[in-house]
N, C-alpha and C positions, 0 to 999 in steps of 0.2 A: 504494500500500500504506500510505496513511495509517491512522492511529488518530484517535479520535473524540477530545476532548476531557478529561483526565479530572473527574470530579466536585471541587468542592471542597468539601468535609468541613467542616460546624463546628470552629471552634475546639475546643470542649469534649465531639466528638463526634458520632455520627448526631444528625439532625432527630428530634428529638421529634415531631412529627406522622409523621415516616415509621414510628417506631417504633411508633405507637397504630395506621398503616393496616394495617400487619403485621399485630400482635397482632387486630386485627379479623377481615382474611381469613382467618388461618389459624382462629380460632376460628369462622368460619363456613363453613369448610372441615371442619371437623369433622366440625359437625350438619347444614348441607344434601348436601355430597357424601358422607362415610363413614356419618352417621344413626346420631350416638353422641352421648351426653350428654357436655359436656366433665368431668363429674365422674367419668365413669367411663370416659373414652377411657386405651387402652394408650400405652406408650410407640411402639408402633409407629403407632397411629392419629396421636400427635403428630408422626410423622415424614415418615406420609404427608398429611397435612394441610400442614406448615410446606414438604413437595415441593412438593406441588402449587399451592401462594401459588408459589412461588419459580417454578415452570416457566410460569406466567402469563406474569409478566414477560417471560422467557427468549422466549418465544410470540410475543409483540410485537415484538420486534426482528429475530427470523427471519425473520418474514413482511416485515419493512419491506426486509431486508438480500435476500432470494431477489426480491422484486420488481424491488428497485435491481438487481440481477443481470442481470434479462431485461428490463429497460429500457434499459441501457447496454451491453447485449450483449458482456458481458465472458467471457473465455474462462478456464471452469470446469477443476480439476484434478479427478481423477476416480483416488481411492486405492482401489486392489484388496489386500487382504491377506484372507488365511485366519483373523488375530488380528487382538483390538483389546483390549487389556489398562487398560481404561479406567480399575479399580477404582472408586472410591465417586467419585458426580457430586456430591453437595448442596456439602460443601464445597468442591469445586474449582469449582460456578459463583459459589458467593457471595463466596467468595475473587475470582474475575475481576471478581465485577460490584459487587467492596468495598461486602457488604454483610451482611459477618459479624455483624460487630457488631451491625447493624441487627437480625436474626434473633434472635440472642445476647437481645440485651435484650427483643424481644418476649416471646419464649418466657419470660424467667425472670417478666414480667409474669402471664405466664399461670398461673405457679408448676411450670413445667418445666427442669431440668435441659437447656444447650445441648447441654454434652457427650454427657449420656445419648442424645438424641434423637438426634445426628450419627453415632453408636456403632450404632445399630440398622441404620444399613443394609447389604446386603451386597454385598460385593466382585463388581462386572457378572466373570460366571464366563466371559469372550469370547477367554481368550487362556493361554498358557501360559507365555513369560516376556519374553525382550531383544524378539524380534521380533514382538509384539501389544504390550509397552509403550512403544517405537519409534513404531508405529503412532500410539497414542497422542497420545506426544509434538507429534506433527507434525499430527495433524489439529486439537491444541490450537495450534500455533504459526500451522498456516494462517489461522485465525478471529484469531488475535493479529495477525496482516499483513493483513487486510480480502481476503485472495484467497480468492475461490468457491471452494470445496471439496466434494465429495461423498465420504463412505466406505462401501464396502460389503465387506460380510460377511454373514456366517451370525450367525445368531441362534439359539445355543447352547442349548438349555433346559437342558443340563444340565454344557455345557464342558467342560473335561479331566475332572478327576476331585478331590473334595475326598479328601484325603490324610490319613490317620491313622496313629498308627504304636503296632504293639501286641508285647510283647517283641521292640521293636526294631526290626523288620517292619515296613515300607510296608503300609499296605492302602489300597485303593480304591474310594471309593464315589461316587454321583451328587452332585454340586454342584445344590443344590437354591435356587438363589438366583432365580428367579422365581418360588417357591411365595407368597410374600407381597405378588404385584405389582409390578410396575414403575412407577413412578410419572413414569418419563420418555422413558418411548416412545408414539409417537403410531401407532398401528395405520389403515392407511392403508388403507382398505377397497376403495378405488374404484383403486389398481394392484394388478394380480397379473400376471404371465407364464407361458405354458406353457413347460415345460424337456424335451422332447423324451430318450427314450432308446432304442436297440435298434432293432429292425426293418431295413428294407434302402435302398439306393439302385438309383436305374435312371436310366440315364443314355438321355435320349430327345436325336435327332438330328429337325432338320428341313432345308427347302430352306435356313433364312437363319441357324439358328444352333444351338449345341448346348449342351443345359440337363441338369441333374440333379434329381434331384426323392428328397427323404429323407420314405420310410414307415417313418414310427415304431411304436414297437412297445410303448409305455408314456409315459404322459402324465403327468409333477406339475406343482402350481401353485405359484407362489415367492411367496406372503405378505411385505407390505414394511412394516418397522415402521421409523420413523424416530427419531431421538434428537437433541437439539441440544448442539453444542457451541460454548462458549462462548469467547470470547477474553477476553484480559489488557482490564479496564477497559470490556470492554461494546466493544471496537471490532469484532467484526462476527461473526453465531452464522452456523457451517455446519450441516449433517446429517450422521450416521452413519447409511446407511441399511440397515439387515440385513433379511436374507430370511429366511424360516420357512418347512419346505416340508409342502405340504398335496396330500391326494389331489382328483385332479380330481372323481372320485365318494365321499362319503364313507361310503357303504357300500353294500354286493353286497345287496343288499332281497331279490333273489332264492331267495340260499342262505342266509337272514340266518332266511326264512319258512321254509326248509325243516328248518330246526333247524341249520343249520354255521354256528355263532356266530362260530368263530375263522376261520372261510373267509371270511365276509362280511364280518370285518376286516383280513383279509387285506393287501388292498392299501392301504390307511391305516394299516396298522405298517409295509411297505414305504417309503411316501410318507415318513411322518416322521421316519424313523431317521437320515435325511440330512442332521434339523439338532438330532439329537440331542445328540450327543456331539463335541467336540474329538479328530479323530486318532484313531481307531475302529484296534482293534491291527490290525496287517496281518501276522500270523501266520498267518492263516488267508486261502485265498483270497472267503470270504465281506467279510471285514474290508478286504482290498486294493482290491476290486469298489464296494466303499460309499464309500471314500478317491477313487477316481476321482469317485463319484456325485455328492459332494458338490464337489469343486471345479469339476466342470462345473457343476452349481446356479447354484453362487453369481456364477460367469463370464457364464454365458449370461442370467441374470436381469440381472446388473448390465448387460450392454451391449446388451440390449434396452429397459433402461429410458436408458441414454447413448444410444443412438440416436431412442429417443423423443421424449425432451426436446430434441435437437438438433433435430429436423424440427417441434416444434411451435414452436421460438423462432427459427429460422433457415432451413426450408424446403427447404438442398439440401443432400445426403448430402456434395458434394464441397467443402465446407467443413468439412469434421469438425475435419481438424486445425490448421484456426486457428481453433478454438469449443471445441476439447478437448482435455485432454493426459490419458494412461490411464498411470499409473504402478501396476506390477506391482510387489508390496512381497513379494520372493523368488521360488524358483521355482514355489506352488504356484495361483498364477493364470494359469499358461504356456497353457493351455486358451483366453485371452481373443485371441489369433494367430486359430488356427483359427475362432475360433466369430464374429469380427469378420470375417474373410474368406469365411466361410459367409454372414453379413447380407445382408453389401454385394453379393456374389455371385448368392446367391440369392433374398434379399429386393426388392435395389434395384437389380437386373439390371446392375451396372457389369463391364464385360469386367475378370477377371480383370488385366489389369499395371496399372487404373487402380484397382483396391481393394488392391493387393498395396502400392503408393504412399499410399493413404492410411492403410492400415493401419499399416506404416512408418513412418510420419511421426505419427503421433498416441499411439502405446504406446512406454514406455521398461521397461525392468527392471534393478531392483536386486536383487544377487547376496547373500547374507548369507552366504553359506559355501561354501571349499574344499572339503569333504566330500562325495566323488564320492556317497555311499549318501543324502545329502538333495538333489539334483540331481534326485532322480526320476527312472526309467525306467518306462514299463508294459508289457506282454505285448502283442506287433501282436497277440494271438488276442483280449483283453481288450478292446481298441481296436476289433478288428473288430465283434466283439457289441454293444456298450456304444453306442460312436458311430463306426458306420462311416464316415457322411459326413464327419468331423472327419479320419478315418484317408485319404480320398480325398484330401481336402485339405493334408491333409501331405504324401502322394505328391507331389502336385503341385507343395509348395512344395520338397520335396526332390528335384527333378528342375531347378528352376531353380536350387537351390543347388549339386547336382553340378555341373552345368553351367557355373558359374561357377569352381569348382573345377578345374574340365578347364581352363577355361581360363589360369588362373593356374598352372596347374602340370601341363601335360599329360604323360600317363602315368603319374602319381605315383598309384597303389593307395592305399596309404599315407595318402595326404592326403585322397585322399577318401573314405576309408572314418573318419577320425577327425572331418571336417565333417559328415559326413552325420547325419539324422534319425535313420536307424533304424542302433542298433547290432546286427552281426550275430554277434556272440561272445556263444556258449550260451547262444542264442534271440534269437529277432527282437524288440526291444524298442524303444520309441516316445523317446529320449532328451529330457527336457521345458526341460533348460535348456538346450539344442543350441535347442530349438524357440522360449524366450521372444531367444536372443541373435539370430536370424537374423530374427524378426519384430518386433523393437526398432530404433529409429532412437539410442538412446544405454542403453549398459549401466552399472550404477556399482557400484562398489564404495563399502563403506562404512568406511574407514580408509584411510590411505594406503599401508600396506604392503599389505592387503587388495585394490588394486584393482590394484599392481602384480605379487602375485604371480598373480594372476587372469590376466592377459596371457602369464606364462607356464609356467602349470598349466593347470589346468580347460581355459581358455579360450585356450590358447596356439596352436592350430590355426587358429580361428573367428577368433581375433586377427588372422593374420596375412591369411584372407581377405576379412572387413570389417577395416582397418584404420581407427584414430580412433573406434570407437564407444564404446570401453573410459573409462570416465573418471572420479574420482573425488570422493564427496559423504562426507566424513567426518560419521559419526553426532553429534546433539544433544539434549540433554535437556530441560526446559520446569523452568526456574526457578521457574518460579513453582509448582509441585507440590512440584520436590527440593529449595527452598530456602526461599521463601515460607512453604507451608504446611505443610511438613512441622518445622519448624525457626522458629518463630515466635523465640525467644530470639536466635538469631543473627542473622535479619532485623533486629530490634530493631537491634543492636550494632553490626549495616551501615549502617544509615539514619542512624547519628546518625554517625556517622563519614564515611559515604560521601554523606550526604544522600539526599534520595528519589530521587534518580533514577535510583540503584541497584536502584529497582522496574521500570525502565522498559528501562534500558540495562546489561547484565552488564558491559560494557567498565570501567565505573564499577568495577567490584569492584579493580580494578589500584589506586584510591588510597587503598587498605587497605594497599597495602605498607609505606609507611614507617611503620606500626604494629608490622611483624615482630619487632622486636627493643625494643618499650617493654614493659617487664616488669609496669607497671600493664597496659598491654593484655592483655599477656598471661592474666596472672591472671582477666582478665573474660574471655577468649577460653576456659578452660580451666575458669570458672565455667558459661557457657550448655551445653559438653560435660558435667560432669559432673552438671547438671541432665537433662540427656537420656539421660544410661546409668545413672543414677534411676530412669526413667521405664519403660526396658528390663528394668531387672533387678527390678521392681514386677511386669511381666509373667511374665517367667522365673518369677519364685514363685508368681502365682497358675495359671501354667498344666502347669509342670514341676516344681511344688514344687520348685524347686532354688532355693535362695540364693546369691546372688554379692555381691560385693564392689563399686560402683561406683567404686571405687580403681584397682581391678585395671586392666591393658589390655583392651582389650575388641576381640580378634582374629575378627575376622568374614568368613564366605563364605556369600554367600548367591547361589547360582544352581542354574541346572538343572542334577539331578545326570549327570555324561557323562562318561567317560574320562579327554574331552581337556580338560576343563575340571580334573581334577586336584584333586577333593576328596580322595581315596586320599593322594597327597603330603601333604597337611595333616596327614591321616589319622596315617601315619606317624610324622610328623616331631611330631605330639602324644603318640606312645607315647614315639619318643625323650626327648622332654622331659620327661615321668613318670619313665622308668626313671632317668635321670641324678639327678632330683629324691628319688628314695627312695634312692640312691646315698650321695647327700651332702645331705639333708633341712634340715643346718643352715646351708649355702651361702646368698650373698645372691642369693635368686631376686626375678625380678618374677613379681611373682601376673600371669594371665592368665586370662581366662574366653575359652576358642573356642565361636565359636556357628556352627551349620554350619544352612544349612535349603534347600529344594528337594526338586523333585520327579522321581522317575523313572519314565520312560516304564516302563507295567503290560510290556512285554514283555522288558524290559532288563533282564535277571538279574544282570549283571555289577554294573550301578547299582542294583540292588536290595541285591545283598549288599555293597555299598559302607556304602550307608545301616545295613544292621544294624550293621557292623563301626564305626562311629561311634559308634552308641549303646552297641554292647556297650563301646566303647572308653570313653563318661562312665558308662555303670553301675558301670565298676571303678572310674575313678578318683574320681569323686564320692562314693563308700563308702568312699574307704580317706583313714581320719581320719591315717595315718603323713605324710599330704605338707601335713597345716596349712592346706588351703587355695588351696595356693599355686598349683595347677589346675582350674580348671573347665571341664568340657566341656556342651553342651547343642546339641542337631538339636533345631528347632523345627520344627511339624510344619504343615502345610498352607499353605506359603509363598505370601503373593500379595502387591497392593499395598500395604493397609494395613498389614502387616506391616511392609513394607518400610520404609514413613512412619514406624516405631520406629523402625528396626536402623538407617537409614540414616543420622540425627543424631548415633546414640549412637557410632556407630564411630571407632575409635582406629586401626586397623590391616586395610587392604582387602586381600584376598586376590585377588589379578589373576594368577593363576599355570598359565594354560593351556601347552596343549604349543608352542613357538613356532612358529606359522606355520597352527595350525589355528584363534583363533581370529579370528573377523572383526575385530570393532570391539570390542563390548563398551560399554555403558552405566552399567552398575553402575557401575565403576570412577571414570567421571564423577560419579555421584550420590555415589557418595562423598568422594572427592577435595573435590567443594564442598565439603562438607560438614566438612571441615577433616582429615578419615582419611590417611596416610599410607598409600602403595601398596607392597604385595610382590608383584613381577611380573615376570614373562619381557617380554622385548622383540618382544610380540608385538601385534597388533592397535592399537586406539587408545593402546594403554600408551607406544607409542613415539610420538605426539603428545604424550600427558601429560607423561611427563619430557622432553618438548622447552619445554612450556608452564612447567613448574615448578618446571623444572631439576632436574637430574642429583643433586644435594647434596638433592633435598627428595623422591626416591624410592627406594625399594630395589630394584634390578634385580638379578638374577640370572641363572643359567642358559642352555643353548645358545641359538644364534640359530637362524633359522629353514633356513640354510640345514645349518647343523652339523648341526641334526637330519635331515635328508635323507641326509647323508654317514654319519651315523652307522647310520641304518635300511640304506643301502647295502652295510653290511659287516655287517647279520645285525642279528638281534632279543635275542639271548643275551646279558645283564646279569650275568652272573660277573664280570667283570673289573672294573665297579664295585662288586657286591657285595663283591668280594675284596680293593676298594681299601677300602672304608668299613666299619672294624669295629665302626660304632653301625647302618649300615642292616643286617647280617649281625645284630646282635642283636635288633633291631626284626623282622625276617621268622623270627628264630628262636623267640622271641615269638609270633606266628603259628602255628605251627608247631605249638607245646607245647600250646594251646590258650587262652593266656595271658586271653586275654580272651573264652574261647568254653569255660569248664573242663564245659559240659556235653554241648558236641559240640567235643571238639579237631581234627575235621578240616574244621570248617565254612568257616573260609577258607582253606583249600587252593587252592581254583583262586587266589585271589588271589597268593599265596604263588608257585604256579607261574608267573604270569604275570608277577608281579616278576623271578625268575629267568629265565623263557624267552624272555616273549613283552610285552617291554618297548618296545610299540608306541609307547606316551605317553608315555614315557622318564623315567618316575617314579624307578626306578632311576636312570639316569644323570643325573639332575638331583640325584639327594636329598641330596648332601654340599653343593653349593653355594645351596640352598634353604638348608640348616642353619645354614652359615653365615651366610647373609643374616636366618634369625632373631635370629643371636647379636647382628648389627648393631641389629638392633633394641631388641633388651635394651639392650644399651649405652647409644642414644639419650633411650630412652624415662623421664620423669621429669626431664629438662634443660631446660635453657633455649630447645636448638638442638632439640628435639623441639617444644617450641611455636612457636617460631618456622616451624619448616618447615609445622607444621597450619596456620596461618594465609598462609603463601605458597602453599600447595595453594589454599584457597579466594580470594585476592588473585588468582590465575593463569588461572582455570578459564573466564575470562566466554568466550572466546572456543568451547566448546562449548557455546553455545545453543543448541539447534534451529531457532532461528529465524535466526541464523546455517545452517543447512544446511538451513534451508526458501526462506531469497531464493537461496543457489547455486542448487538445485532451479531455481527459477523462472526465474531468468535462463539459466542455461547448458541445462536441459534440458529445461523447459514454455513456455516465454517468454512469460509472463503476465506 
């Protein structure tokens, strides 16, 4: 897993010949490939011109690195997720192949704007939040460690949904970020796969042996577009390779001539819709039906092109898994079980216990979440229609799974009704992460509370009859994105401190500590921050007309909006602090600006009126000129990565405040933390690694632990007894109530209101006084000495969550590459 060499840089900057070869291609990039006069090329033509110089390069080394591959017949990882939250490529490869600059000066030769041109492109629309930026992360850290790597997915055209928000209201429209081209996907004409759906099995016997044979009953073609990723310094480009699904016939000619226009397209709106949309609602059984269509797609395309590729570079089926390791990136690739034991089965005619062993041995999955309702279950009547041979072969494999159950526990109902595949409690349903842990040879969680409470939750059954497969890979984030390039000012401030190798090695950031407490450091530490919530609160005015104070704290949550992640408590505990602040107006308050942004799934009403009640919540208080300022609220609307790339430098104060024990790991928290932010957090997911890392004195923990919140649900869901203890959250939901911040529908958050009192699942209620006080901590702190100090022991602490740090665990304990 070495790295290349890296470049060494003039003294005084890029080679001036590199600079002129640039400005050469790209300007002949212009006029032979786009056939614009460079006097009247857009700024998008400059973008896609200075791409496609850039993807050149990128071109050459991929091909040198995939050759060196099947030369040395090194054994490929092969990442299956449904997201890949890639955001914007041009800067993140120029960035890795340090060749900003170079760009940078070309362009302004040419008389173009770097920044404008970098700014034009748009955020790859492939994923929705932790787990497609996760995704990310890692298939940038694998090309950073020289291991072969493949990623596959769908190829979105039009991804989750770009988000807008209008009186306050989420609304939801198509993400349209292919309409202007891609400049760095390579459309790969000469693979496609058929993807098999519906029709029947027959199970034919002979004298020597007994075969099954699947008639389909609808055919699509999986279209493979490729993308390169790039690593840290040019040390070695993998592929992202997404599927795009296409009708085998592209139109019915028959009833096309007889005038049924929309019949002869019939089955090409079918074929497509499959790589339409990210997460198609599943409200409807249309929507559920399409949710299955696609994760089979993208399974069965990806592991007929890994079966491919194995047999043209290696020749026998029964080295798969020392030629390949299939990491399943949560549960919704659990389909890749079945459809690898389908291949091997039925393609390469291996008996049954000898594919059940290689299957086994070559696929791992990781868990992202407790949350029995993303676990996936689907309808055996759905399975039956859809892919019944997939449904045979589960039988099967949950016939040898009873089986082993009987044996480890015979006559125990009980135990084998809780291992089994198919759950039989109100309907027969296809359990999917029952199905990825039983055809995985190592399951992981991703935090370390995360994979022990996995052992005995979810997976506390499966646990105990594979025992040892459970094991822990705590999540990592790519430096060189959350820190590097997101945060140039503070790189700076590392480098000359820590020296450059703090580019190479995060471990290095630990000899920033004994800067903690130098008060000149400090000062520059607290100088490169309020250059970045500058830079944030530049946005906020052009996009929210709201003006904030870069003085102020700058208290930030920014994820997908969900119960249990507990934006509602922010929510809250920002009215409390309004009301107290019109109270006593001339108190020495700390000014705060909260900025809240994320998106809620289109079918999640609870999280939709969460989002209104936020904005209604800064429409009151950003109008009412009686509190001087001293609160700003702002929801920032269509949250994705480059967004992120502001919020994430600027932040003063990280909001890590899930319900304890629901959430996994958590990323954000990390990117923050570098980034010098102080954490408000339950002790749940990575937060309990981080204030291990940071220590206890340089984060704000509050609230139950994971187990208290169990004991607490144990004895009922009714939150009177804390409302009755907390006479500001009694006034904050009385507030509610009145219609305080809703005066033209006052019973608009009602259900919220009831749900505080009754049905205090997330324990909003019972957490909200020790939140409160955990804010007041903060006030305290914040403007000291011992608040700068703790910002910069956050980022001094953090090297140790690199991904690349949880990309060699990966490799070593679970791919062994």
């Amino acid at each position: 897993m070495g790295q290349r060499a890296p470049a060494s840089p003039a003294a005084d900057g890029p080679d001036p010949a590199e600079i002129a070869a640039v400005r050469d291609d790209i300007r002949a990039k212009i006029t032979r490939v786009l056939g614009q006069e460079t006097e009247r090329a857009s700024l998008h033509d400059w973008y896609l011109a200075a791409a496609l110089s850039l993807r050149e390069r990128i071109a050459t080394r991929w091909l040198a690195d995939g050759r060196s591959a099947r030369v040395t017949g090194r054994k490929r990882v092969y990442y299956l997720s449904l997201e890949f939250l890639i955001g914007r490529l041009f800067t993140d490869a120029l960035s890795n192949l340090q060749l900003m600059e170079t760009y940078a000066r070309a362009l302004r030769e040419l008389g173009v704007d770097f920044r404008e041109v970098k700014d034009v492109e748009p955020d790859a629309a492939l994923g929705n939040g932790g787990l497609g930026r996760l995704a990310a992360c890692f298939m940038e850290s694998m090309a950073s460690l020289a291991i072969p790597a493949v990623g596959y997915g769908i190829r979105y055209e039009h991804g989750l949904f770009r988000q807008a928000i209008a009186q306050g209201w989420q609304q939801e429209f198509p993400e349209r970020w292919l309409e202007g081209g891609n400049p760095w996907e390579f459309e790969r004409f000469d693979i496609g796969y058929d993807i098999h759906f519906g029709g029947r099995i027959e199970h034919r016997t002979s004298p020597h042996s007994d075969s099954v044979a699947w008639i389909p009953g609808e055919t699509v073609r999986a279209a493979a577009f490729d993308t390169p990723i790039v690593g840290w310094r040019g040390a070695h480009v993998n592929a992202l390779r997404l599927w795009s699904a296409r009708p085998v016939a592209p139109l019915a000619l028959d009833a096309f001539n007889h005038g049924d226009y929309a019949g002869a397209s019939a089955q090409i709106a079918r074929a497509e819709a499959i790589s339409k949309f990210l997460y198609p609602s599943d409200e409807t059984a249309a929507g559920r039906e399409l949710r299955l269509r696609q994760e089979y797609f993208f399974v069965s395309a990806s592991l007929q092109d890994i079966l491919a590729r194995h047999m043209r570079e290696h020749g026998d089926i029964r080295a798969l898994p020392a030629r390949a390791a299939i990491q399943l990136n949560d549960t919704h690739p659990s389909l890749a079980v079945p459809e690898l034991l389908r291949l091997l089965v039925d393609r390469y005619d291996l008996p049954w216990p000898q594919a059940r062993r290689i299957a086994e041995e070559t696929i791992a999955y990781t868990n992202h979440t407790l949350l029995p309702e993303a676990l996936e279950t689907w309808p055996v009547e759905l399975f039956e229609r859809l892919l019944p041979r997939h449904l045979d072969i589960i039988y099967r494999l949950n016939t040898d799974n009873l089986a082993a159950a009987e044996r480890q526990r015979p006559g125990d109902i009980r135990f084998r009704a809780a291992t089994s595949l198919i759950d039989e409690t109100g309907g027969r349903r296809v359990r999917m992460g029952h199905l990825a842990f039983i055809g995985s040879h190592r399951i992981n969680g991703v935090s370390a509370m995360h994979s022990e409470l996995m052992k005995h939750t979810v997976f506390a059954d499966l646990n105990a009859l594979y025992p040892n497969r459970i094991t822990n890979k705590t999540n990592g984030i790519t430096f060189r994105r959350w820190l590097h390039q997101c945060n140039p000012g503070l790189t700076a401030l590392l480098r000359e401190v820590c020296g450059e190798r703090v580019l190479d090695d995060p471990t290095v950031l630990k000899e920033l500590e004994p800067f903690a407490n130098d008060s000149a450091f400090q000062a520059r530490f607290r100088t490169v921050k309020q250059d970045n919530k500058a830079r944030l609160a530049g946005d906020l005015l052009r996009t929210l007309s709201l003006a904030v104070d870069p003085a102020a704290l700058f208290d930030i949550q920014i994820k997908r909006i969900h119960e249990y992640k507990r934006q509602l408590l922010n929510a809250l505990d920002t009215i409390a602090r309004y009301l107290a602040i019109r109270d006593n107006p001339n108190a020495d308050w700390v000014p705060r600006v909260k900025i809240f942004a994320g998106k809620a799934a289109p079918s999640y009403r609870q999280a939709k009126l969460i989002i209104k009640l936020i904005n209604d919540i800064a429409d009151t208080i950003n109008r009412d000129a009686s509190i001087r300022g001293l609160l700003k609220v702002a929801f920032v609307p269509n949250y994705n990565v480059s967004a992120a790339e502001v919020m994430v430098p600027a932040c003063d104060l990280s909001e890590q405040i899930s319900t304890a024990g629901m959430e996994a790991s958590g990323t954000g928290n990390m990117k923050l933390a570098l980034n010098g932010a102080l954490t408000i957090g339950t002790l749940d997911g990575a937060n309990i690694e981080i204030r291990d890392a940071v220590g206890a004195d340089n984060i704000f923990i509050f609230g139950m632990t994971a187990d208290e919140v169990v004991e607490r649900r144990r004895a009922g869901l009714d939150a009177s007894d804390a409302i009755a203890a907390s006479p500001m959250l009694a006034r904050v939901i009385e507030a509610l109530d009145r219609g305080t911040f809703s005066p033209d529908d006052p019973a608009r958050f009602a259900p919220i209101a009831h749900s505080l009192r009754y049905l205090d699942h997330y324990m909003v209620s019972a957490d909200f006084d020790a939140y409160h006080h955990a804010q007041a901590q903060v006030d305290e702190r914040w403007g000291t000495a011992a608040w700068e100090t703790s910002a910069i022991l956050n980022t001094a602490r953090m090297g140790w969550f690199s991904a690349d740090r949880t990309i060699r665990d990966y490799a070593s304990d679970i791919w062994g590459v």
